[in-house]
VOBA-1610 file (N, C-alpha, C; in pm, whole numbers, padded with zeros to 5 digits, always signed):
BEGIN
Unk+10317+07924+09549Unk+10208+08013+09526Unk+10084+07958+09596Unk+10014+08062+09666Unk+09897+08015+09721Unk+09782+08085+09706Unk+09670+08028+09684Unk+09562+08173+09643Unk+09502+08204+09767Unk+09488+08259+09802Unk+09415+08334+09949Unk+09265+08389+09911Unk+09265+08391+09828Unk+09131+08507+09764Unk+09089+08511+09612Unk+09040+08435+09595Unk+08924+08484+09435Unk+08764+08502+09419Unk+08757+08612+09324Unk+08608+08658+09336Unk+08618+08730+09169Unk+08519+08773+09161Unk+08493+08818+09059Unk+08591+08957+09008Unk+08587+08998+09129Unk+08665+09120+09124Unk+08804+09125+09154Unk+08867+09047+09253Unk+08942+09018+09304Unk+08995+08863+09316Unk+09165+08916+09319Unk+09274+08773+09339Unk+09365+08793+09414Unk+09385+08746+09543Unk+09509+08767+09634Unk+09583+08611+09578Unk+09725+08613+09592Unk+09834+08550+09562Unk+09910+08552+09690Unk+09959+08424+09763Unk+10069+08472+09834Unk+10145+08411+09785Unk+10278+08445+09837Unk+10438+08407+09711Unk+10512+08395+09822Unk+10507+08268+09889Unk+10565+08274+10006Unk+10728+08254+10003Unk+10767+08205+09908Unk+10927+08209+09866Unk+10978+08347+09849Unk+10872+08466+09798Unk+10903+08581+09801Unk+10886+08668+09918Unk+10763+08603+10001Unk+10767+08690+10135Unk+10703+08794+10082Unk+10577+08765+09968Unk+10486+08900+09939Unk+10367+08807+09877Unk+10243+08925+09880Unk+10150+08925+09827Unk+10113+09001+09690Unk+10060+08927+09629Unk+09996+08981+09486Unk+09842+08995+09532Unk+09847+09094+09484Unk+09642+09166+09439Unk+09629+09220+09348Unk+09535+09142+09273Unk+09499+09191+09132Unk+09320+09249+09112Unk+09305+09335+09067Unk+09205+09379+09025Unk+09176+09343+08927Unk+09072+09231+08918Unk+09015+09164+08755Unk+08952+09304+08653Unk+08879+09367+08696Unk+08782+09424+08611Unk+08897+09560+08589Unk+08936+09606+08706Unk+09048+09737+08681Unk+09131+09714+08596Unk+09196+09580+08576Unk+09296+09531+08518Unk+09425+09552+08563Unk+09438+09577+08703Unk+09583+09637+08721Unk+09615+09564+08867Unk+09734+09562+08962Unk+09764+09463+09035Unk+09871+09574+09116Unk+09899+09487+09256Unk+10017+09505+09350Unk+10087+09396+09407Unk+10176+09444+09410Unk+10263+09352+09496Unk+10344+09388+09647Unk+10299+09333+09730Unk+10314+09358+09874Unk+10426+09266+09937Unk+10557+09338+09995Unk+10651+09246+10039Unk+10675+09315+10157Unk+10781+09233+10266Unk+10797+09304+10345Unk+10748+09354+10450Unk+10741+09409+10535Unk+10654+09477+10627Unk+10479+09519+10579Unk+10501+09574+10504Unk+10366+09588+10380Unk+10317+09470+10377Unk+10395+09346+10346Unk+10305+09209+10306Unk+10233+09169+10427Unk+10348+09167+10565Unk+10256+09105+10667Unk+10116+09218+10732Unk+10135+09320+10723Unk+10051+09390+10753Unk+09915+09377+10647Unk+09951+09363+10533Unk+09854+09327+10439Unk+09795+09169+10446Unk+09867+09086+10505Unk+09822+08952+10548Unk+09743+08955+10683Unk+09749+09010+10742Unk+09729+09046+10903Unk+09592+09132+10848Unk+09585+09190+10762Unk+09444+09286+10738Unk+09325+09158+10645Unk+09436+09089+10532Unk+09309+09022+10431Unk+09281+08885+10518Unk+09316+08831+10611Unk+09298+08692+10722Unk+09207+08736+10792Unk+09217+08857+10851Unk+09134+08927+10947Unk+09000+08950+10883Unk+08989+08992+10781Unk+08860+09026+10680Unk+08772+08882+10626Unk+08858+08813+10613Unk+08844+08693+10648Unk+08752+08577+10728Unk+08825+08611+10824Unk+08838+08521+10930Unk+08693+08563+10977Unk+08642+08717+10970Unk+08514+08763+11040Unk+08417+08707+10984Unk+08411+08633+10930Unk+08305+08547+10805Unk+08231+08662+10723Unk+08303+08728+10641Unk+08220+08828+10581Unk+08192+08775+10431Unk+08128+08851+10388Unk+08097+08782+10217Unk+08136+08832+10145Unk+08162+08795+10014Unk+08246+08840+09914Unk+08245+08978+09890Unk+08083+09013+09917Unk+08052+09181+09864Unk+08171+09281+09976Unk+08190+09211+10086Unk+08241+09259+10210Unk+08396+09254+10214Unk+08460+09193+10109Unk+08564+09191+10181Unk+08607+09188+10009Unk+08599+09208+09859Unk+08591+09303+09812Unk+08572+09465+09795Unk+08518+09493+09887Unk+08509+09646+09936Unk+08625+09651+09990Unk+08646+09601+10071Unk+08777+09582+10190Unk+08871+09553+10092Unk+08913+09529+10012Unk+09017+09492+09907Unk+09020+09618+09790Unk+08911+09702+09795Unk+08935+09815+09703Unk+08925+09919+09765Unk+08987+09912+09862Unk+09003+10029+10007Unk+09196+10013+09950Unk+09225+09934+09861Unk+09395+09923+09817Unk+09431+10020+09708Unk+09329+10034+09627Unk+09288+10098+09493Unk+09397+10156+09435Unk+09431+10261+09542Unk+09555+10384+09507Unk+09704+10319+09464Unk+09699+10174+09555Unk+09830+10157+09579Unk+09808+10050+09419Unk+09784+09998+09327Unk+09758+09975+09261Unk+09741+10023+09138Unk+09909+10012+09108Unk+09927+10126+09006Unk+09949+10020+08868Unk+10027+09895+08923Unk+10081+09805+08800Unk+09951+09779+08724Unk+09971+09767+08605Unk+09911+09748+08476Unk+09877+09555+08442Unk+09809+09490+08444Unk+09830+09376+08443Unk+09795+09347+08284Unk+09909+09252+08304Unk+09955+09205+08110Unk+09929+09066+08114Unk+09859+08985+08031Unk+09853+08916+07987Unk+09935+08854+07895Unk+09972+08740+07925Unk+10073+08672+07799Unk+09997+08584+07736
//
């Protein structure tokens, strides 16, 4: 497990044994999971957002541009 991303609003996960990404929406409370073709394209987009030195406000926006796909419910144990 690797964290790629935490903010107030936001948590990227990569799961590299799984070959996917987790994104969780703190305040929404709800999460995705990205494998597959989806993951690298979604790695290739949150590195890139990244990499442009943008600031949190910036690349939170850019992370709730996912919103829709972000259907799972996140549970707490």
């Amino acid at each position: 497990m690797n964290v790629v991303y935490n903010s107030e609003n936001y948590y990227v996960v990569e799961y590299a044994e799984h070959m996917g990404f987790e994104l969780v929406d703190k305040l929404g409370r709800r999460s995705a999971f990205f494998y597959g073709d989806s993951a690298q394209r979604f790695a290739e987009s949150i590195n890139g957002a990244i990499a442009q030195d943008a600031s949190r406000e910036l690349i939170d926006e850019f992370l709730g541009n996912f919103g829709d796909l972000m259907g799972q419910p996140l549970v707490l144990h």
